[in-house]
C-alpha positions as CSV (number, residue, x, y, z in Angstrom):
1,X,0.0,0.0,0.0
2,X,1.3,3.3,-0.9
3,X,-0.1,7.3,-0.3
4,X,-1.4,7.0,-4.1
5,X,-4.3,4.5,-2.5
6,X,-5.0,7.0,0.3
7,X,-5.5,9.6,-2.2
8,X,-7.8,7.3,-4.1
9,X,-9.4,6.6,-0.6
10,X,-9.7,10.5,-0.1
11,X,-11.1,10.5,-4.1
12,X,-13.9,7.8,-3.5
13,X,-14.9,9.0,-0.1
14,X,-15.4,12.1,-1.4
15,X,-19.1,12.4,-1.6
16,X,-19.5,11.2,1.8
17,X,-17.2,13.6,3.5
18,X,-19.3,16.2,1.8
19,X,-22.1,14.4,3.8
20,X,-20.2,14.9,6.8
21,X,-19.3,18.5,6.5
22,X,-22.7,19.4,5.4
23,X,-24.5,17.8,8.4
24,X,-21.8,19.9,10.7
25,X,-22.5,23.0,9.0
26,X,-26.4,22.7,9.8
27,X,-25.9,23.2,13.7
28,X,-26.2,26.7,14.1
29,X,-23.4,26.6,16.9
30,X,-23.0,30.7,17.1
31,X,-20.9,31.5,20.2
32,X,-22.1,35.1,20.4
33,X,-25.4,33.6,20.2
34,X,-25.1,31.1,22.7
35,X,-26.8,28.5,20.4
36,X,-25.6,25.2,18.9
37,X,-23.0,24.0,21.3
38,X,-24.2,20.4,22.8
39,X,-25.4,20.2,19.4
40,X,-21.7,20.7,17.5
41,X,-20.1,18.3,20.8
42,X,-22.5,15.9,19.5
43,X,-21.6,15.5,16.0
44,X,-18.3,15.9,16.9
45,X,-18.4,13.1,19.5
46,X,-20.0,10.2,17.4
47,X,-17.7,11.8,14.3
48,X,-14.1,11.2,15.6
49,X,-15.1,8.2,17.8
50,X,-16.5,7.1,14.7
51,X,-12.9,7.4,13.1
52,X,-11.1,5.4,16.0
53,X,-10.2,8.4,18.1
54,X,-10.4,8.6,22.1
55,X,-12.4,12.0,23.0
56,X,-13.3,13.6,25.9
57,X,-14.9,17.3,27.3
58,X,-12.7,19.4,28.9
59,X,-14.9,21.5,31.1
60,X,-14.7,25.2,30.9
61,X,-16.3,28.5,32.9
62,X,-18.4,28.3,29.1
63,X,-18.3,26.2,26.1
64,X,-16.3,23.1,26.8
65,X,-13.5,22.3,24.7
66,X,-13.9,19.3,22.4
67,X,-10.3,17.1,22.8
68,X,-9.8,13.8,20.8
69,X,-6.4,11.7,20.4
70,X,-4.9,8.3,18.3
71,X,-2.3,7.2,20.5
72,X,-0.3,4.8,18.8
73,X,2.8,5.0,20.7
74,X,5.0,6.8,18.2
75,X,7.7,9.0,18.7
76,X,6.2,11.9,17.8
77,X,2.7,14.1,18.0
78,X,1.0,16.3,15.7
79,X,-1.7,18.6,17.3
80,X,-4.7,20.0,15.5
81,X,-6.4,23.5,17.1
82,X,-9.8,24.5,15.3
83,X,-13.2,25.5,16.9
84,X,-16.9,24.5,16.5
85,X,-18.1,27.7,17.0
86,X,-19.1,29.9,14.3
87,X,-19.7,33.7,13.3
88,X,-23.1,35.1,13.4
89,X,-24.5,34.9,10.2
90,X,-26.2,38.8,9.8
91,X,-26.8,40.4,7.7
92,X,-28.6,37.4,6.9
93,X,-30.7,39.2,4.1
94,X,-27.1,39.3,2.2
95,X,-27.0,35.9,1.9
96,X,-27.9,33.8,-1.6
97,X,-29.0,30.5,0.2
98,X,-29.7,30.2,3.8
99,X,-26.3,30.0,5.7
100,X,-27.2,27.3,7.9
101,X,-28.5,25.1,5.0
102,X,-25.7,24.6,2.6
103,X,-25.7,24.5,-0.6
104,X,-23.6,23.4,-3.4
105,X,-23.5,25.6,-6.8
106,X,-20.8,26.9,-9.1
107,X,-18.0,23.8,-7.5
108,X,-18.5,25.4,-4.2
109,X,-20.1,24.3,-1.1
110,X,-21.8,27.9,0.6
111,X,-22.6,28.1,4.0
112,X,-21.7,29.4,7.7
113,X,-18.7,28.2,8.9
114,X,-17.8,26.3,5.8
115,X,-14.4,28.0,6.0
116,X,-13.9,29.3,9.5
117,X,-13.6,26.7,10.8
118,X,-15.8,23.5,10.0
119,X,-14.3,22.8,6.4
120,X,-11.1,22.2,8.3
121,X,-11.8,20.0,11.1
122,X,-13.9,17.5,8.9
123,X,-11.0,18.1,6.2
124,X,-8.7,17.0,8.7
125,X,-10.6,14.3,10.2
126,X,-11.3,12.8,7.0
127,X,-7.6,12.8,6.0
128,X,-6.9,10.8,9.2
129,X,-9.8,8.3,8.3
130,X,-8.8,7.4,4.8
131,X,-5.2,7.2,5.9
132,X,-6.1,4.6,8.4
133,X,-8.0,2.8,5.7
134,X,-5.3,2.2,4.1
135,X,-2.2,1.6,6.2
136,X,-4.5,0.8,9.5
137,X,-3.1,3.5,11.7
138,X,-1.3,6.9,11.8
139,X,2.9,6.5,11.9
140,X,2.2,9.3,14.7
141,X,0.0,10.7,17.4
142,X,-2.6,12.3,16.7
143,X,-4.5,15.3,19.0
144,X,-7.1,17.6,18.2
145,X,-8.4,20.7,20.5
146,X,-11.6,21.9,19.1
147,X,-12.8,25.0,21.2
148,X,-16.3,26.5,21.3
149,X,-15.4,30.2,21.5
150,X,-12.9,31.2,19.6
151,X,-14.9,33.8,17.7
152,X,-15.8,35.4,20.8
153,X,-12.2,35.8,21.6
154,X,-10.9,32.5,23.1
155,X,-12.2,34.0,26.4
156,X,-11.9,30.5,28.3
157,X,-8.9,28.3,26.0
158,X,-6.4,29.7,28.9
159,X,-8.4,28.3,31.2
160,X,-8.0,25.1,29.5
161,X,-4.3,25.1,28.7
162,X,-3.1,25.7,32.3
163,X,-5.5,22.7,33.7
164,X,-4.2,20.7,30.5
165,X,-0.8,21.2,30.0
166,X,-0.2,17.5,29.5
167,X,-2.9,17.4,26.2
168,X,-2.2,20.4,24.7
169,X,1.5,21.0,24.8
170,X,3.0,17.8,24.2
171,X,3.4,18.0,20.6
172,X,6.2,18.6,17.8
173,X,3.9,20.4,15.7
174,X,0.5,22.0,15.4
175,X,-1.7,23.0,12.7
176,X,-3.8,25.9,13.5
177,X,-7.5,26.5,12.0
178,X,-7.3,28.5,8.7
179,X,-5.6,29.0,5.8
180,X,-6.4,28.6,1.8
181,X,-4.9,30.0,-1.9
182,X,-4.5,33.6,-2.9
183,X,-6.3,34.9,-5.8
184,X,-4.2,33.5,-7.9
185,X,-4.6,29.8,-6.5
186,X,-1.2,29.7,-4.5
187,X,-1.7,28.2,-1.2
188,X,-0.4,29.6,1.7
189,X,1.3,29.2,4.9
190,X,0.8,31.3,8.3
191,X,3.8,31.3,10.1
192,X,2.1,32.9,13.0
193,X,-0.6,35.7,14.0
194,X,-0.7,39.2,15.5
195,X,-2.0,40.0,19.3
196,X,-4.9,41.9,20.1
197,X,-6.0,44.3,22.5
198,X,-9.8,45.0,22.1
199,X,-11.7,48.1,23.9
200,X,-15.6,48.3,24.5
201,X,-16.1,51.8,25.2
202,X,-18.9,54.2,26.8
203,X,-19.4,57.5,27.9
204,X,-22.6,59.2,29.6
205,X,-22.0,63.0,29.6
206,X,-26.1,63.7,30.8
207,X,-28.6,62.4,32.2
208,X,-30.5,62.7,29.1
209,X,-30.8,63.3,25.4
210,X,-31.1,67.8,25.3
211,X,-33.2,69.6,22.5
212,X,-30.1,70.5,20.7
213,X,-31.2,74.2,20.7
214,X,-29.2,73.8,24.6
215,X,-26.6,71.9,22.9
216,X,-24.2,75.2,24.3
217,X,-25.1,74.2,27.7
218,X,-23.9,70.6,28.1
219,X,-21.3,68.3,26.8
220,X,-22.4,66.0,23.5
221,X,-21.7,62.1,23.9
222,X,-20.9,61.6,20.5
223,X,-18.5,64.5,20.3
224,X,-16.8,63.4,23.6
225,X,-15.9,60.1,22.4
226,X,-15.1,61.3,19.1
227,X,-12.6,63.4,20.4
228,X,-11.2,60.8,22.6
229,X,-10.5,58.2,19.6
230,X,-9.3,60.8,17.3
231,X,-6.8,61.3,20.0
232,X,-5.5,58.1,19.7
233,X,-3.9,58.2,16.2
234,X,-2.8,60.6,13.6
235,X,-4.0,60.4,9.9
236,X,-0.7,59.0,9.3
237,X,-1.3,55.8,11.6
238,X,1.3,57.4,14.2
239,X,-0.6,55.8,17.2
240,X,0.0,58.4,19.9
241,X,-0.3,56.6,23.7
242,X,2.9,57.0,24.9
243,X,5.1,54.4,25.0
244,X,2.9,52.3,22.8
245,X,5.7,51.2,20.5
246,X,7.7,50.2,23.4
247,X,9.0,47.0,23.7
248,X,8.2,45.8,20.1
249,X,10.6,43.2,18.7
250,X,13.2,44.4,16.1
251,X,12.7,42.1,13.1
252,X,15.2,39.5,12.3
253,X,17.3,38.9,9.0
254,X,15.1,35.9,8.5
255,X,12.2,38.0,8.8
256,X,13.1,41.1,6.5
257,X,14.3,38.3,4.0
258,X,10.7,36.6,4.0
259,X,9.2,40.5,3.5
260,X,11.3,41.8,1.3
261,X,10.8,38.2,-0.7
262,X,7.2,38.2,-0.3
263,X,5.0,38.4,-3.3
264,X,2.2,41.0,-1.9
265,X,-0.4,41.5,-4.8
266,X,-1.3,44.6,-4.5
267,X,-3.3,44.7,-7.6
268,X,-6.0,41.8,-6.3
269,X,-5.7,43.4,-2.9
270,X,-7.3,46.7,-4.3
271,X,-10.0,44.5,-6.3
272,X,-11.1,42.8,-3.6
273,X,-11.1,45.8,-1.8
274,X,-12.5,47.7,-4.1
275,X,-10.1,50.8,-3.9
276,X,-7.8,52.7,-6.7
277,X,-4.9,52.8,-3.9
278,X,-3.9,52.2,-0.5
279,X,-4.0,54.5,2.4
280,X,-0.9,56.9,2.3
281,X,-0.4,56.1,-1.3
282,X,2.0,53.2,0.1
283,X,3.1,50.3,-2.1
284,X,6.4,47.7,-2.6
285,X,8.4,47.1,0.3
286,X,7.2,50.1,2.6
287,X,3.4,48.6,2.7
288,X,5.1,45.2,3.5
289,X,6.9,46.4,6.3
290,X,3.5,48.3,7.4
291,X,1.4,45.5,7.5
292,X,3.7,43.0,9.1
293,X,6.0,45.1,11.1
294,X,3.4,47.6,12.6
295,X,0.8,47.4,15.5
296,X,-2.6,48.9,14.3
297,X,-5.5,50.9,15.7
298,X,-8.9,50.6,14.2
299,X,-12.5,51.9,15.1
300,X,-14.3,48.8,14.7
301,X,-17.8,50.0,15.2
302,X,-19.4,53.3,16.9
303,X,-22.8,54.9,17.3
304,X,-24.4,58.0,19.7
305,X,-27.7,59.4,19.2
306,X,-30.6,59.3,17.3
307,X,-30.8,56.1,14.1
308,X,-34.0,56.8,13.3
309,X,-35.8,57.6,9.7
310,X,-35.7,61.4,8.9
311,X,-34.2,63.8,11.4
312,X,-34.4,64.4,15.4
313,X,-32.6,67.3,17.0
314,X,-31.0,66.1,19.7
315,X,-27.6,66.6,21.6
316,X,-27.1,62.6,22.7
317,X,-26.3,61.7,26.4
318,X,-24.7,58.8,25.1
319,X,-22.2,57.3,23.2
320,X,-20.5,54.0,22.1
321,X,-17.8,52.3,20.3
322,X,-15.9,49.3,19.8
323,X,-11.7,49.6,19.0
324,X,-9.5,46.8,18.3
325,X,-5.3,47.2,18.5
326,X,-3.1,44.4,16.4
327,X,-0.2,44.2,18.3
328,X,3.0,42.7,16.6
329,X,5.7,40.7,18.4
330,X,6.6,42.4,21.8
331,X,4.0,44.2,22.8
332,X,1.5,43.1,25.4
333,X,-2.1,44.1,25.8
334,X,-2.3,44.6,29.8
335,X,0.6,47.0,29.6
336,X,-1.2,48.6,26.4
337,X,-4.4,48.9,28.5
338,X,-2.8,50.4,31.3
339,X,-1.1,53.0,29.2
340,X,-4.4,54.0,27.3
341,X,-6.7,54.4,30.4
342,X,-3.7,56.6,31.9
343,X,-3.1,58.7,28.4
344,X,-6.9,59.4,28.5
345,X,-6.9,60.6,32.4
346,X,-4.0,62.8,31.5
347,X,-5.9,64.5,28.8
348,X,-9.5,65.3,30.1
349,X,-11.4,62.0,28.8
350,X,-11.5,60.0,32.3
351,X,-15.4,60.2,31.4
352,X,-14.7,57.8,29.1
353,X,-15.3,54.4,30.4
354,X,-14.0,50.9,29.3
355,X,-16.6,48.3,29.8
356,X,-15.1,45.3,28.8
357,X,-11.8,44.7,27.2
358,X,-9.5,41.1,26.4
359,X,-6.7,40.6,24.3
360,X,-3.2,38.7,24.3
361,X,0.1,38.6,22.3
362,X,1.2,37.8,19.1
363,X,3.0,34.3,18.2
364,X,5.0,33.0,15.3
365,X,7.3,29.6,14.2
366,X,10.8,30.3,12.6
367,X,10.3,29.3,9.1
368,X,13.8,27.2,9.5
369,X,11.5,25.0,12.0
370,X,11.4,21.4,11.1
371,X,7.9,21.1,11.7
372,X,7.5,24.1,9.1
373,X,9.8,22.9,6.8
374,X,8.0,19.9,6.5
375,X,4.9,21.8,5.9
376,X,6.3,23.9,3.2
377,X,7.7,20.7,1.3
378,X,4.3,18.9,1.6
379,X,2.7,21.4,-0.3
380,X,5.3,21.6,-2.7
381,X,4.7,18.6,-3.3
382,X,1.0,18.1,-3.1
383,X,0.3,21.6,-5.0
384,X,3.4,21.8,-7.7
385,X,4.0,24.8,-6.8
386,X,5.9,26.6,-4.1
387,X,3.5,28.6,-1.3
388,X,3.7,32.4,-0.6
389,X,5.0,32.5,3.4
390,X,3.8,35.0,5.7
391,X,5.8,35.9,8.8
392,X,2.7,36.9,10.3
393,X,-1.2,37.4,9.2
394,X,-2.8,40.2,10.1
395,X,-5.5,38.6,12.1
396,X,-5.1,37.0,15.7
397,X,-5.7,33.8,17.4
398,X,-4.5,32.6,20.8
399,X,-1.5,30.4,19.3
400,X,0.6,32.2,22.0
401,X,-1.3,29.8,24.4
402,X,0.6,26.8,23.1
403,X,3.6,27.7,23.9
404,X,6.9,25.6,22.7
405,X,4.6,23.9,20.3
406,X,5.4,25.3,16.3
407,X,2.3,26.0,15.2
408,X,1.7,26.8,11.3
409,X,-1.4,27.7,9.6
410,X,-2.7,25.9,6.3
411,X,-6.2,25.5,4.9
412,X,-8.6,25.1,1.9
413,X,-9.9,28.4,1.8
414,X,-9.4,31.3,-0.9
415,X,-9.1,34.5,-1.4
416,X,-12.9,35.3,-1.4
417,X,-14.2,32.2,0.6
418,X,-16.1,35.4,2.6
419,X,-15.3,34.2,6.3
420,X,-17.4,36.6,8.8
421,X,-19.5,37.8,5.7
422,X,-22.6,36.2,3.9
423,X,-22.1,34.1,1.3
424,X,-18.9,32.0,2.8
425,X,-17.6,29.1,0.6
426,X,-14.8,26.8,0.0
427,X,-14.5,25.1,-3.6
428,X,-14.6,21.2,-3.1
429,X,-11.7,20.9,-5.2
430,X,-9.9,22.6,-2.3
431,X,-11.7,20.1,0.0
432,X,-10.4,17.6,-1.7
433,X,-6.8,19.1,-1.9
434,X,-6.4,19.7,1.7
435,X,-7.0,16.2,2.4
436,X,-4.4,14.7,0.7
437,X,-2.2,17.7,2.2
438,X,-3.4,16.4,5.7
439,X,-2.6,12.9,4.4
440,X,0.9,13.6,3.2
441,X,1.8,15.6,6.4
442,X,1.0,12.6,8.5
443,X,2.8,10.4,6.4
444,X,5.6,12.0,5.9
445,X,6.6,14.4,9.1
């Protein structure tokens, strides 16, 4: 028996890992929604002890985390992080078909969660099947941590590291939850992700909405905390705390090689952004360095006043937002915390109040890692082509959690597979693909 007839396994089992995925992808398991858990630890109980894997529930203050394992005794351990949990799916009048019913059309399979995460976990599972179809069992350990709230932050996941140390961190190599081809069909590998600092934000300047006729006579919410995050950044991106930049990394010779060396197409970036240019005119190596090398600041939603149909003169007693910080390697959110609150009491905004707020570092592999090496040379392989690397995506996760484990990102998404938005897809041929990448991986690491 050779990989060829676990490819062919992968090929003739295709239909019924669509099955599989598709029943997954009809449990509306929302975390933000508080929906569709015991339903998703179902299906994912009877699925992997279905495949031969050992599973159990590790207990959390919310959504337990789902963790399976094949323990055949071999030297080494390859760990698997995704999550059950799944975006909500508004603006739900955006979407073609209904996003928990999917649907298959145009080679793609359409539905929530289809790429973020649960095209990956029965990708990977399925791999893992057919593989043991063929040759009987895995030449390695196999783990898998599925959480249930990742896309609510990963509020509880350190919770479950630190009382399962044993499970999660005894492995030579991880593969983390996403990943997928550019617009031009190259697959990629994540080499790591950025922090996150993340601010819910109030202020209450009255004790009610004023005719705005009297707007002279009191202070206007929505100015207020206007003026507060305008304070935060220049139009240049400068982000103005003090001492914000402290502390950040200095990039390393391997890391400017992989930027200056990384094929950033700006041209699709702007189509599938729908802009002429990028902000500050930047391009080439100086909005490489930008997006990997800098933290960011970014208003992520805000609102004050009256939302109503025509028009109500008011001055608003309240107002709202919602700001998220990518950090880069270095920095850490409860010293970036502490420095905003005290940069806004220094500067007349201690009216503005921080309701909630989470966030946690950045973490990356070293691209001369074996475990990435052998990533990069499966795909190779697998693909006939060489992937684009990135040092560092511009989204977050909590892979800093797994500490001394090298964790690399790979998937079968695309470029517009639409995660968080209506409409989300994966093409089946990527399904397919990624299997046989899973498959390879196992084989051959």
């Amino acid at each position: 028996m050779t990989l060829e007839n676990v490819f062919q396994k992968i090929e003739d089992n295709k239909e019924q890992s669509i099955e599989l995925l598709s029943n997954f992808l009809r449990i509306p398991s929302v975390a933000a929604k508080d929906t569709g858990a015991e339903e998703a630890i179902e299906f994912l109980s009877k699925s992997f002890e279905d495949a031969g894997f050992e599973y159990f529930l590790a207990e959390t203050p919310g959504n337990p985390v789902f963790c399976a394992e094949m323990n055949v005794n071999a030297e080494k351990t390859i760990l698997f992080y995704d999550h059950y949990d799944v975006q909500p799916e508004d603006p739900i009048e955006l979407w073609e078909s209904p996003p928990f019913e999917p649907s298959i059309r145009d080679g793609k399979i359409f539905a929530r969660g289809v790429s973020d995460n649960k095209g990956e976990i029965v990708c990977r599972l399925q791999a893992i099947k057919a593989y043991n179809e063929i040759f009987e069992k895995p030449p390695l350990n196999i783990k898998f941590v599925i959480e249930g709230e990742e896309e609510v932050g990963s509020t509880n996941l350190p919770y479950f590291v630190k009382n399962n140390k044993e499970f999660a961190l005894n492995a030579d190599g991880c593969i983390w939850e996403f990943g997928g081809r550019d617009g031009d069909g190259i697959q990629q590998v994540y080499l790591g992700v950025k922090g996150i600092l993340y601010l819910h934000l109030k202020t209450k300047t009255i004790g009610r909405d004023v005719h705005s006729g009297y707007t002279q006579f009191v202070d206007n919410a929505a100015y207020e905390l206007t003026w507060a995050l305008s304070a935060l950044k220049d139009r240049k991106d400068k982000i103005l705390v003090p001492g914000f930049y402290d502390n950040i990394e200095e990039p390393s010779e391997e890391d400017m090689k992989i930027i200056e060396e990384f094929p950033l197409k700006e041209s699709l970036f702007k189509e599938n952004f729908e802009v002429d240019k990028f902000r500050m005119n930047l391009t080439g190596l100086d909005l490489k360095k930008k997006y990997f090398l800098e933290p960011t600041c970014n208003i992520c939603g805000q609102w004050s006043g009256y939302q109503g149909p025509g028009g109500k003169t008011v001055t608003p007693n309240e107002a709202f937002a919602k700001v998220d910080f990518r950090l880069v390697p270095g920095q850490d959110s409860n010293d970036l915390f502490k420095k905003i609150r005290k940069y806004w009491d220094t500067n007349d905004f201690q009216h503005i109040e921080i309701t909630e707020w989470d966030g946690y570092p950045a973490a990356k592999t070293s691209i001369n890692n074996p475990f990435a090496k052998s990533v990069v040379e499966v795909i190779k392989e697998i693909e006939n082509h060489v992937p684009i690397i990135w040092p560092l995506t511009g989204g977050s996760g909590p892979m800093y959690l797994f500490e001394g484990v090298p964790c690399i990102s790979i998937g079968c998404g695309h470029s517009k597979s639409n995660a968080h938005a209506p409409n989300e897809n994966i093409y089946i041929d990527d399904f397919e693909i990624g299997m046989k990448t899973i498959a390879k991986l196992i084989h051959e690491f």
